[in-house]
C-alpha positions as CSV (number, residue, x, y, z in Angstrom):
1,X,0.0,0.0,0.0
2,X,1.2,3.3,-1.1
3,X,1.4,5.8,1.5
4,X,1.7,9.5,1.9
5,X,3.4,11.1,5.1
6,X,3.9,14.4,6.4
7,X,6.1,15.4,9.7
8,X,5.7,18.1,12.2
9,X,8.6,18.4,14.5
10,X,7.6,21.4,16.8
11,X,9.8,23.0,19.8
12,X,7.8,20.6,22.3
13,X,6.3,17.6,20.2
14,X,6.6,15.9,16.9
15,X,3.5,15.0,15.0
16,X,2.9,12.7,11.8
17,X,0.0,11.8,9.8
18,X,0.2,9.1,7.2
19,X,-2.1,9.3,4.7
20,X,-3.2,6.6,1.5
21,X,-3.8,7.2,-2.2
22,X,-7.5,8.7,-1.7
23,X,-5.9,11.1,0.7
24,X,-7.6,9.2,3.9
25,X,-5.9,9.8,6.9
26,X,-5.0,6.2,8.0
27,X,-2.3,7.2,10.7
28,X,-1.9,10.1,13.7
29,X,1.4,9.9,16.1
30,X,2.8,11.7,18.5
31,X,6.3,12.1,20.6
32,X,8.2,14.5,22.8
33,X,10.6,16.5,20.8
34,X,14.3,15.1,21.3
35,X,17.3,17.1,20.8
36,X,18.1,14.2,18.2
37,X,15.6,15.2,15.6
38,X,16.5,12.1,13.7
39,X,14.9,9.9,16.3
40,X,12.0,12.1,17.3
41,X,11.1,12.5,13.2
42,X,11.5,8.4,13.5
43,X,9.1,7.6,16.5
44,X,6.2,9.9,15.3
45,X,6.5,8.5,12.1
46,X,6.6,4.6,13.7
47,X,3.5,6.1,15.8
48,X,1.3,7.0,12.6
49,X,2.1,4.0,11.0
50,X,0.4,2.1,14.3
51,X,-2.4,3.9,14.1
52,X,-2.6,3.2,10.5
53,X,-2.6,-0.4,11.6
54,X,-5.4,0.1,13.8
55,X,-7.1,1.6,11.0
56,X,-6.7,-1.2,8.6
57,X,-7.5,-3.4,11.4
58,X,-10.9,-1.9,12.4
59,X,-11.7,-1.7,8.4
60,X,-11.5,-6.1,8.3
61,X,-13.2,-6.4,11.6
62,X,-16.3,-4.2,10.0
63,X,-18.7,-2.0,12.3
64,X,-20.1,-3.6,15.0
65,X,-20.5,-2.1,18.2
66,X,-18.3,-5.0,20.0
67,X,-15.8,-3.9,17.6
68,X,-15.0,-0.8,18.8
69,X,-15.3,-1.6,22.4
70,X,-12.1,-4.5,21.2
71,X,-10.4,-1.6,19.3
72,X,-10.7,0.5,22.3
73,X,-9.5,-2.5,25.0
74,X,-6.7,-3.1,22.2
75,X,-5.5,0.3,22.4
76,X,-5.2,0.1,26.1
77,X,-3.4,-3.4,26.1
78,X,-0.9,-2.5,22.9
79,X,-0.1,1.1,25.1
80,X,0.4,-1.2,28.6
81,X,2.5,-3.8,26.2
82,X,4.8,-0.7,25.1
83,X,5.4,0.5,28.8
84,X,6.4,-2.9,29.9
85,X,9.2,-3.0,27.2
86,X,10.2,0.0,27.7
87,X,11.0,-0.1,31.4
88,X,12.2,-3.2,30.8
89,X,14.8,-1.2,28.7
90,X,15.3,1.5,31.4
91,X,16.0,-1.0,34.2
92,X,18.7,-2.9,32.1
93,X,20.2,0.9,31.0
94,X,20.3,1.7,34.6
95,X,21.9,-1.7,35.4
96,X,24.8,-0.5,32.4
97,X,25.3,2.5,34.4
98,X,25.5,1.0,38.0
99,X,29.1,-0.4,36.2
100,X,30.5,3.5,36.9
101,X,33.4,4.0,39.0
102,X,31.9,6.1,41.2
103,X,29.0,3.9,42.2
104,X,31.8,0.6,43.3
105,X,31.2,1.1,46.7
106,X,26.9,1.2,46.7
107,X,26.5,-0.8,43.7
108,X,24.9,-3.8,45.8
109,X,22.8,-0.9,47.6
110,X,22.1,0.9,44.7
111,X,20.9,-1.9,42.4
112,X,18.4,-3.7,44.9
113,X,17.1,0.4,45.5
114,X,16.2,0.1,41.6
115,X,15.0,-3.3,41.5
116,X,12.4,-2.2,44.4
117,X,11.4,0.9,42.4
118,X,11.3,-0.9,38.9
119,X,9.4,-3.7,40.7
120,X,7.0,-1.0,41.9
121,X,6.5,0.9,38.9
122,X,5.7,-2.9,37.1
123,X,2.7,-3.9,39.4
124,X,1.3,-0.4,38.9
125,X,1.5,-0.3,35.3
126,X,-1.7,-2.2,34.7
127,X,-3.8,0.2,36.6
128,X,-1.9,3.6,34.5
129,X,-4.0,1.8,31.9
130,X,-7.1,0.8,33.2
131,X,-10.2,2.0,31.5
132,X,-10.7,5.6,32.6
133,X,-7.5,6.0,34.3
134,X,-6.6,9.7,34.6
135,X,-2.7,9.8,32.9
136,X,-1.3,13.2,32.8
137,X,1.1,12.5,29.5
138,X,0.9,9.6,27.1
139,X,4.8,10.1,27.1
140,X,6.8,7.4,28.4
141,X,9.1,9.8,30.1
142,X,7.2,11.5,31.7
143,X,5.0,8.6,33.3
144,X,7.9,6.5,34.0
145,X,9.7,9.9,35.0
146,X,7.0,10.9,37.6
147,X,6.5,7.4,39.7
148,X,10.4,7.1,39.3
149,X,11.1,10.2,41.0
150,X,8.5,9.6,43.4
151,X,9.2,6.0,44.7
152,X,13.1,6.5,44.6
153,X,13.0,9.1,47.3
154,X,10.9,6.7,49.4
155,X,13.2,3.8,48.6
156,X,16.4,5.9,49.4
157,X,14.7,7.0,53.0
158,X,14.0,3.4,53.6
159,X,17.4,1.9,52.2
160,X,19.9,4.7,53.1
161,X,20.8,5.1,49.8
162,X,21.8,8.0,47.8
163,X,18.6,9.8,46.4
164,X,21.2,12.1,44.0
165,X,22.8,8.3,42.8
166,X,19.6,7.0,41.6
167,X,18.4,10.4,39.9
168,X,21.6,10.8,38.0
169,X,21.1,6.9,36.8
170,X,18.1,7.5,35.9
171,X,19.0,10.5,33.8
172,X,21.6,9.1,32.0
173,X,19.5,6.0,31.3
174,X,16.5,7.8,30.2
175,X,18.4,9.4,27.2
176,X,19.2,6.0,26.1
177,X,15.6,5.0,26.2
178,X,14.4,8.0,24.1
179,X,17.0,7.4,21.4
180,X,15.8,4.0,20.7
181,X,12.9,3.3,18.2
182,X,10.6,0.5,18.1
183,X,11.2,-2.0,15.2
184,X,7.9,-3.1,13.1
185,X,8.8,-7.0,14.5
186,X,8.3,-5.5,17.6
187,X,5.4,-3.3,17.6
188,X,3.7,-6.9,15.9
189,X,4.1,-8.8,18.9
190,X,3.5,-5.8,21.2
191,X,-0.4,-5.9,19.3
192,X,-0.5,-9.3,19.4
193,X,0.1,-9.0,23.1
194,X,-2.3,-6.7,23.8
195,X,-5.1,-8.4,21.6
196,X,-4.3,-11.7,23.4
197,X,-4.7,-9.1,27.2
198,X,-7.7,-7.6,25.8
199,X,-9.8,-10.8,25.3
200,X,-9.1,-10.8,28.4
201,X,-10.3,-8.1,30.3
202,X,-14.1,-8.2,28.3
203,X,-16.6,-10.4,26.6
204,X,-19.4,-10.5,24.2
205,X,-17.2,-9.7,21.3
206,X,-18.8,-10.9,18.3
207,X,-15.8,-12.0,16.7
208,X,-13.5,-14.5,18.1
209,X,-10.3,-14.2,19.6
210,X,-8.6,-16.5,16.7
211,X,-10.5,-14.7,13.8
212,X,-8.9,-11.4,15.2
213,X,-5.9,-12.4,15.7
214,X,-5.6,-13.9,12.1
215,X,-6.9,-10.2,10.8
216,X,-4.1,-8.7,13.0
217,X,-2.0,-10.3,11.3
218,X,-2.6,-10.0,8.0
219,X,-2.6,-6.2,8.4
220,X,0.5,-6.8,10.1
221,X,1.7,-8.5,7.0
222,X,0.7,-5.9,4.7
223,X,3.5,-3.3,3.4
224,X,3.0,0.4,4.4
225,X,5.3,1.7,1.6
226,X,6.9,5.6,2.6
227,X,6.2,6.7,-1.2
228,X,6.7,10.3,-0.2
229,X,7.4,12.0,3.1
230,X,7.2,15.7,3.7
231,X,8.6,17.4,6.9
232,X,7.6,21.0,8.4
233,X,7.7,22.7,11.5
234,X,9.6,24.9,14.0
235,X,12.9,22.6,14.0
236,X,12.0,21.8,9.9
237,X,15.6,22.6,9.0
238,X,17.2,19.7,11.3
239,X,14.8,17.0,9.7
240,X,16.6,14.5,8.1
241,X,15.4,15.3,4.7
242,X,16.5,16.7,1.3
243,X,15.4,20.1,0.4
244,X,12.8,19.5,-1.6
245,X,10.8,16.6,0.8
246,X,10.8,19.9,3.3
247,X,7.8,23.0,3.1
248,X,7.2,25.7,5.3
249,X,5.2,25.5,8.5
250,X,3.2,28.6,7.1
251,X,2.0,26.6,4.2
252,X,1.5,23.2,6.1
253,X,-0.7,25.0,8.5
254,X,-2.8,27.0,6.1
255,X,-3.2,23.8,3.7
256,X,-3.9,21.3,6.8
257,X,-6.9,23.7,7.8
258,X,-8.4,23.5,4.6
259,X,-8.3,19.8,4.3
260,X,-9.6,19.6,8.0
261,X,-12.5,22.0,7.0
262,X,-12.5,23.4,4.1
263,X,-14.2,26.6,4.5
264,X,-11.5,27.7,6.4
265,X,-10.0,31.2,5.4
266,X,-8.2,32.4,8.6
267,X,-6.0,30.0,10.6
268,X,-4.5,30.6,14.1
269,X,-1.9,28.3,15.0
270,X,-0.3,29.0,19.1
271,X,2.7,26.3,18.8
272,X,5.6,25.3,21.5
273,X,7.7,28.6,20.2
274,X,5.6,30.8,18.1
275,X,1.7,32.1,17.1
276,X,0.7,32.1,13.5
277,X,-1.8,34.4,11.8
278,X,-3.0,32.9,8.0
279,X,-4.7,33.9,5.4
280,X,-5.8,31.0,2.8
281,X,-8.2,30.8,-0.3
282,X,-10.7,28.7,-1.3
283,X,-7.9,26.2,-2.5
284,X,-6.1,26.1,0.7
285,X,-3.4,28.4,-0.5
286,X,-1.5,30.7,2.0
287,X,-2.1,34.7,0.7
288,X,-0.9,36.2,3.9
289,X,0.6,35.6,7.4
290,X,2.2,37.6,10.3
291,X,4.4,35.8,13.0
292,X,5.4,36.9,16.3
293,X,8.5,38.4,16.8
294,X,11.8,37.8,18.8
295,X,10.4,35.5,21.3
296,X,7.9,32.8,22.8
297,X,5.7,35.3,24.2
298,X,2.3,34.2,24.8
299,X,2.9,30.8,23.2
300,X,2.8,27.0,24.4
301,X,5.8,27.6,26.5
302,X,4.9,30.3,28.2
303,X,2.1,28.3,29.4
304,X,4.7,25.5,30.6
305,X,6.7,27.4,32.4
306,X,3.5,28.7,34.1
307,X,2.4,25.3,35.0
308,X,5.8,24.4,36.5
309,X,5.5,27.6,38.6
310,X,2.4,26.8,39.8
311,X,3.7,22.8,40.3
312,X,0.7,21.4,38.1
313,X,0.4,19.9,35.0
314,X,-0.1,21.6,31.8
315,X,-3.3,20.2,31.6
316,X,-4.9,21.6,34.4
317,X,-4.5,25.2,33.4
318,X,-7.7,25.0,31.4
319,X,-9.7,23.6,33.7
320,X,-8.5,25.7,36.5
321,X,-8.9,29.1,34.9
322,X,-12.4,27.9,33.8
323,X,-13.4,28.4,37.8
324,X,-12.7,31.9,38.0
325,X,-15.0,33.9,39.1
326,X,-12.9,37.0,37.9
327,X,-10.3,37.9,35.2
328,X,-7.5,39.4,36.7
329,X,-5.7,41.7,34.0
330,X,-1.8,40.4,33.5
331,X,0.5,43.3,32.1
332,X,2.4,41.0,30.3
333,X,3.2,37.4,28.3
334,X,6.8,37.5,28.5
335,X,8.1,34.1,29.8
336,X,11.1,36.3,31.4
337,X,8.6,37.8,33.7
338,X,5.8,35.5,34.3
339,X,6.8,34.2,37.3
340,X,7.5,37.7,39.0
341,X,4.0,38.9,38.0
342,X,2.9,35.4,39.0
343,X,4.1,35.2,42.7
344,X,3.3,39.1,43.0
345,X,-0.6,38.3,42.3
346,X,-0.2,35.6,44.8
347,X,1.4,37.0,47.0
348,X,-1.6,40.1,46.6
349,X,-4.2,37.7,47.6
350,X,-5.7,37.2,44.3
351,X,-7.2,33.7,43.9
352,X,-5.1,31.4,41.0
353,X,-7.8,30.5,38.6
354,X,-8.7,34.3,38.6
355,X,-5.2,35.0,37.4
356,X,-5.1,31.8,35.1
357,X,-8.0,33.1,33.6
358,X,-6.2,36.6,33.1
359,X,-3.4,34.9,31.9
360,X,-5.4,33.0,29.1
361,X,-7.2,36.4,28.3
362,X,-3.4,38.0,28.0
363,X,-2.5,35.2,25.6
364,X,-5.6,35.5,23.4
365,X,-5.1,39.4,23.3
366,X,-1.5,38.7,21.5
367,X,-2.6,36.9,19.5
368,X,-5.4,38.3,17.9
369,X,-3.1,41.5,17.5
370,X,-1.4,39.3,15.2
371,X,-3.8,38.0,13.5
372,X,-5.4,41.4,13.0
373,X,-1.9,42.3,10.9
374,X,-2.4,39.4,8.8
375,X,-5.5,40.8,7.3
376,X,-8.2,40.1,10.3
377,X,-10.4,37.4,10.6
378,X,-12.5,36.0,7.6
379,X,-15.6,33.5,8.1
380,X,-14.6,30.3,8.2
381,X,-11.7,30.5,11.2
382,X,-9.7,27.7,12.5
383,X,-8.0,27.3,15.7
384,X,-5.1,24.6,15.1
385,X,-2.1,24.0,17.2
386,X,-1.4,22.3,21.3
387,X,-3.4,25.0,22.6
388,X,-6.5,24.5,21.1
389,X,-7.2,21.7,23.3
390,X,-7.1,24.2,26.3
391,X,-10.7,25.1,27.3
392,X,-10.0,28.6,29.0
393,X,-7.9,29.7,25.8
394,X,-10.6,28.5,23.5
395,X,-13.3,30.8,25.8
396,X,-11.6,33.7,25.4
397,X,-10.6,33.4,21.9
398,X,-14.4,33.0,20.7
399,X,-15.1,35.3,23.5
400,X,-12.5,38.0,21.3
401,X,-13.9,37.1,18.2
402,X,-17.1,37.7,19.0
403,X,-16.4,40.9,20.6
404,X,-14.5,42.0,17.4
405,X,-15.6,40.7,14.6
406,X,-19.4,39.1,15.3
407,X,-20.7,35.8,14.6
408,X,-19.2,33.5,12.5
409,X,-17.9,30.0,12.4
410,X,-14.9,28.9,14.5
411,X,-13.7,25.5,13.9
412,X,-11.8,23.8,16.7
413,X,-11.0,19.9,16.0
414,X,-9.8,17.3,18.8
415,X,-6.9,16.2,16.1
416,X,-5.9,20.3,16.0
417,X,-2.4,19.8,17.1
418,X,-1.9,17.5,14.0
419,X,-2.9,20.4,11.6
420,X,0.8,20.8,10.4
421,X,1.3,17.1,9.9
422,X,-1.9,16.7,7.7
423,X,-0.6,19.7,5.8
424,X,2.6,18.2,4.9
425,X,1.2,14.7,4.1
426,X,-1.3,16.6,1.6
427,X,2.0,18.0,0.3
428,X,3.7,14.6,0.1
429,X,0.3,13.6,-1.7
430,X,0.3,16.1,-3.9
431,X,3.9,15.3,-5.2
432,X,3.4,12.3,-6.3
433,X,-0.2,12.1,-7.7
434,X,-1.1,15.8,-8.5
C-alpha cells in the first residue's frame, strides 16, 4: 500500500500523519521532541504508521459495536504492552550505568534500590492503563519519569541510599531509552500481546479471539510503503530530509486547515515557540501571514513554564482558569517575567484560577493582534495547534472574536495539534499524484 506522510517536528512535540492514495488519513502519532531530531522524526512516524494499523484493522473487523469496544480495550493493552518494554529497557540501562566507577562502593545498595522501584513501577502499570485512568502524558518519560522520582525518594529513605545516585542513573538511562525506536517485528508482537490481554479483560465480542488475531496479522503483514514523506515545523531545517521533501510551517498549517474544514480562510496556529496568523483561499493556498517576533511570548511555553511555577500539569491550566469567578488583568506574556508577576498576584491575595484566567485572556489578546496584521479574521476561522485543546484559551478566543468581529464560524478539532502534519502529508500527496 502506497502511503503518503507528512512530519511536524515542533519546539515541544513531533507530530505525523500518514495518509493513503484517496488522501484518507490512515495514521496520527505523537512524541516529545528530542534534541536528536532524527529519532523524534523516526518515532512519530513509527506512531502513525500504528495507528494506520489500527485503521486497517478496524476496516477487516467491520462496524459492530463490540468492535469498537475491542479496538478501544486493544489500544489500552498495545499502550500497557509498550510501557512494559520500555521499562524493561530502562531497568537494564540503569543496570549499564551502575558499572560506573563512582558507584563501586553502593552498587549492591544501589541496584536492589532500583530493583524495588522498577518492581513497583511494574505492578502499577496495569492500573496507569485501566479503563478511565486519569494519565497526565501519554509520554513514556514522563509517566515512567513521575512514579520514578516519586518512589526513589521513598526507597532511598527506607534503604539509606543516595537519592542524587539513583536520579543521576536515571538521567543518563532515560536518554538511552528515548534514542531507541521501536522495530515493526516489535510493535507486531506488542499488538498481538495486547489483543491476546484484551480478550481478556471483556466479553461478548462478536468475533473471536482466533478470527482477530488472524486479521491482525494480516494487516501486520501488509506493506506500508513511505512513497513520499514531507517534513515542516519549528525545527523543519534539522529533519533528516533533502530540500525538496521539506515546506514551510506557514503553508503546512494553512493547507492542513483546509483539508480539515474546508471553508476555512483564517488560521490561528499558538505552537511550542511561536503564534501564526493565516490567510488562505478557497484552494487552501497561504495569501498572507504575520508571525510573532523575537520570542515565545504568549505561546505554548509560556504556558509550561506557568504550569511548572504553579507545580501542576499543563493540563490543568484549562480547567482551572475555567473556575474563575474573575479575570485578573496580566501586564504581560513574556516568559522572562511571568513568574515575578505570577508570585506578585499571589502573593496580593488574588485567587489562581482568577489569574489563570487573566493569563489565558493576555494570551488571546496577543494573539489576535497578530492575526489582525495578517489581514483580520474572515468567516470560516480555525484554531489549530497544542493549545487548542485548552478550554480557558478556547473561551476567550471565541469570546474575542465575538467581541471584534461578530458571529461566524470557529472551527476547533480534537486532532488540532496535528494540523501541520496533515498539511505536509497533503503536500507529500500532492507530489506524487497531482
Amino acid at each position: 500500500m502506497r502511503t503518503f506522510i507528512g512530519i511536524d517536528l515542533g519546539s515541544t512535540t513531533t507530530k505525523a500523519v500518514v495518509l493513503d492514495e484517496h488522501q484518507k488519513i490512515l495514521g496520527r502519532g505523537i512524541t516529545n521532541s528530542r534534541s536528536n531530531y532524527d529519532v523524534a522524526a523516526s518515532v512519530s512516524k513509527q506512531e502513525a504508521k500504528i495507528g494506520a494499523r489500527f485503521t486497517l484493522f478496524h476496516e477487516a473487523l467491520g462496524n459492530d459495536g463490540s468492535v469498537e469496544q475491542l479496538l478501544a480495550n486493544l489500544e489500552r493493552n498495545f499502550r500497557l504492552e509498550q510501557f512494559l518494554a520500555e521499562l524493561g529497557q530502562l531497568k537494564a540501562s540503569c543496570d549499564v550505568y551502575l558499572d560506573h566507577p563512582r558507584f563501586k562502593d553502593t552498587k549492591t545498595a544501589l541496584r536492589e534500590a532500583l530493583a524495588a522501584v522498577f518492581r513497583q513501577i511494574k505492578q502499577e502499570a496495569p492500573g496507569i492503563y485501566a479503563p478511565g485512568a486519569n494519565r497526565k502524558s501519554d509520554f513514556f518519560r514522563d509517566i515512567a519519569g513521575s512514579r520514578f522520582m516519586s518512589l526513589a525518594e521513598k526507597v532511598s529513605k527506607e534503604s539509606g541510599v543516595s537519592f542524587d545516585s539513583l536520579l543521576n542513573i536515571y538521567d543518563k538511562s532515560i536518554l538511552d531509552i528515548e534514542a531507541m525506536v521501536s522495530t515493526d517485528d516489535m510493535v507486531a508482537k506488542q499488538l498481538l500481546n495486547g489483543l491476546s490481554r484484551a480478550y481478556g479483560d471483556m466479553g461478548g465480542v462478536n468475533v473471536s479471539e482466533a478470527a482477530a488475531a488472524e486479521a491482525l496479522r494480516k494487516v501486520l503483514a501488509l506493506e506500508l510503503e513511505e512513497t513520499y514523506v514531507v517534513g515542516t515545523g519549528y525545527g523543519r531545517v534539522r529533519l533528516p530530509f533533502p530540500k525538496e521533501h521539506i515546506r514551510s510551517e506557514i503553508l503546512c498549517h494553512g493547507l492542513g486547515a483546509h483539508m480539515m474544514f474546508p471553508g476555512t480562510r483564517t488560521v490561528l496556529d499558538i505552537g511550542g515557540q511561536d503564534t501564526k496568523g493565516i490567510q488562505v483561499d478557497e484552494h487552501g493556498i497561504v495569501t498572507n501571514f504575520q508571525m510573532n517576533d523575537r520570542c515565545a511570548a504568549g505561546c505554548g511555553r509560556y504556558l509550561g513554564y506557568i504550569a511548572d511555577e504553579m507545580k501542576i500539569g499543563l493540563h490543568e491550566l484549562g480547567p482551572i482558569a475555567m473556575t474563575a469567578t474573575k479575570t485578573t488583568r496580566i501586564n504581560s506574556t513574556c516568559t522572562v517575567f511571568a513568574g515575578a508577576e505570577l508570585r506578585d498576584r499571589l502573593s496580593l491575595g488574588e485567587k489562581r484560577p482568577d489569574i489563570l484566567a487573566g493569563l489565558h485572556r493576555a494570551i488571546m489578546l496577543r494573539a489576535m493582534s497578530i492575526i489582525a496584521r495578517s489581514g483580520g479574521v474572515t468567516n470560516q476561522f480555525t484554531f489549530t495547534g497544542g493549545v487548542a485543546k485548552n478550554e480557558a484559551a478556547v473561551k476567550e478566543l471565541r469570546q474575542l472574536i465575538q467581541e471584534n468581529y461578530g458571529e461566524m464560524t470557529i472551527n476547533i478539532s480534537a486532532e488540532s495539534i496535528y494540523t501541520g502534519a496533515l498539511g505536509g502529508a497533503s503536500f507529500a500527496h500532492r507530489s506524487v499524484l497531482n
